[in-house]
N, C-alpha and C positions, 0 to 999 in steps of 0.2 A: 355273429353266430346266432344270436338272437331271432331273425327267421328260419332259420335250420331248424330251431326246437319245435317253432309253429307245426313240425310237418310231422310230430310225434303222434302218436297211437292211431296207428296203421295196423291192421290186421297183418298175416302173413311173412312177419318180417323175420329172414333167416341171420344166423351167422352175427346176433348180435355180443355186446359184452357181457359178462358175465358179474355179477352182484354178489359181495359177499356179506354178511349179515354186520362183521365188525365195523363195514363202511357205511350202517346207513343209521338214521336216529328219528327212531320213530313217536309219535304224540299219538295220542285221538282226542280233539276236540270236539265241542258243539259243531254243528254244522248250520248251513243258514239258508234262507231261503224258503219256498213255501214247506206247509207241513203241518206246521200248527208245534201243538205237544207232543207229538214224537219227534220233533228237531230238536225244541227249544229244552228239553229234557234229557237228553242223549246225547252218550259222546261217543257217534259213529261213526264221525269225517274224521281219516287217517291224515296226517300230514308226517310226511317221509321225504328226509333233505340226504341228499347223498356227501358226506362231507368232504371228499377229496375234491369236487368239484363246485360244490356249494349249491348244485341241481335245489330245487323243493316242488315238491309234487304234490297239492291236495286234492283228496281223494272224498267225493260224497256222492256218489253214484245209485246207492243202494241202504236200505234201512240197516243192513247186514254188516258187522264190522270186517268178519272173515273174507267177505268177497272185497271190500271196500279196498283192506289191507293187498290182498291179490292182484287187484287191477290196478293199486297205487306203484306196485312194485311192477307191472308190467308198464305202464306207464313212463315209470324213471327209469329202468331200462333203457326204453326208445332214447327216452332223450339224453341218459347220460352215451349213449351209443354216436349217437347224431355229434354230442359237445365233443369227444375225442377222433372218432373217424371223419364228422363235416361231409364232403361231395360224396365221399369212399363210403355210406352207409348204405346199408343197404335199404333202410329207412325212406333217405335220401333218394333215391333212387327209384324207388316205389313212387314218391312223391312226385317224382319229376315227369315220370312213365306217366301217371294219372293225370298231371297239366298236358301234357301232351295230346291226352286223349280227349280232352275234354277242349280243348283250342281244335282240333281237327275236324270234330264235331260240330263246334260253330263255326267252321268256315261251310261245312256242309251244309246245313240249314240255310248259310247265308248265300248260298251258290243258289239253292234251290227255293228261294225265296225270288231270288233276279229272274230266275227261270220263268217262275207264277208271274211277275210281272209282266217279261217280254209276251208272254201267251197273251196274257188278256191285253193288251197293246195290241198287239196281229189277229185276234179276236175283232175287237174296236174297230179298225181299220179296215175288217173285211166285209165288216156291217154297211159302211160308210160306201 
């Protein structure tokens, strides 16, 4: 299940599970990364483990703890959504729609690439 989670924080995602505050255990540590002294000073990265399922989500998106804490929770969400429902998410499913789209799309480009080819080939030849 481990690539199911990869497919978390998708916009748009309906009909997922719902979070209760007793299931989840929240920190705010340092966070890392560039920044300087507003990182290395600050404990704005939320890290939020869902414990029924052992999910852990850290959250450093923003200087802000309040949003940080929000998107961490939307975040674990997805993914404890993904660990329980798998194909049946709707997550999932977004996910799978978007590979779709984006495989069809290169086969397009690649059709239309042969095409340029075959042209300048029958171009060439009528030189000749």
């Amino acid at each position: 299940s481990v690539p199911l989670l990869q497919a978390a924080r998708k916009k748009n995602s309906l009909n997922l599970l719902e979070l209760t505050e007793a299931e989840l255990e929240e920190q705010f540590v340092r966070g890392d990364g560039p920044g300087g002294q507003a990182t290395n000073k600050t404990n704005n990265c939320v890290v939020l483990k869902h414990i029924p399922s052992g999910i852990v989500v850290k959250c450093h998106q923003t200087r802000s703890v309040e949003k940080n804490r929000k998107i961490a929770r939307e975040i674990l969400q997805e993914k404890v959504d993904l660990f329980y429902k798998g194909e049946d998410s709707a997550v999932f499913k977004e996910r799978k729609a978007l590979e779709k789209q984006k495989q069809e799309k290169k086969r397009r480009a690649k059709e239309n690439l042969e095409r340029k080819k075959l042209f300048k080939e029958m171009q060439q030849l009528d030189k000749e």
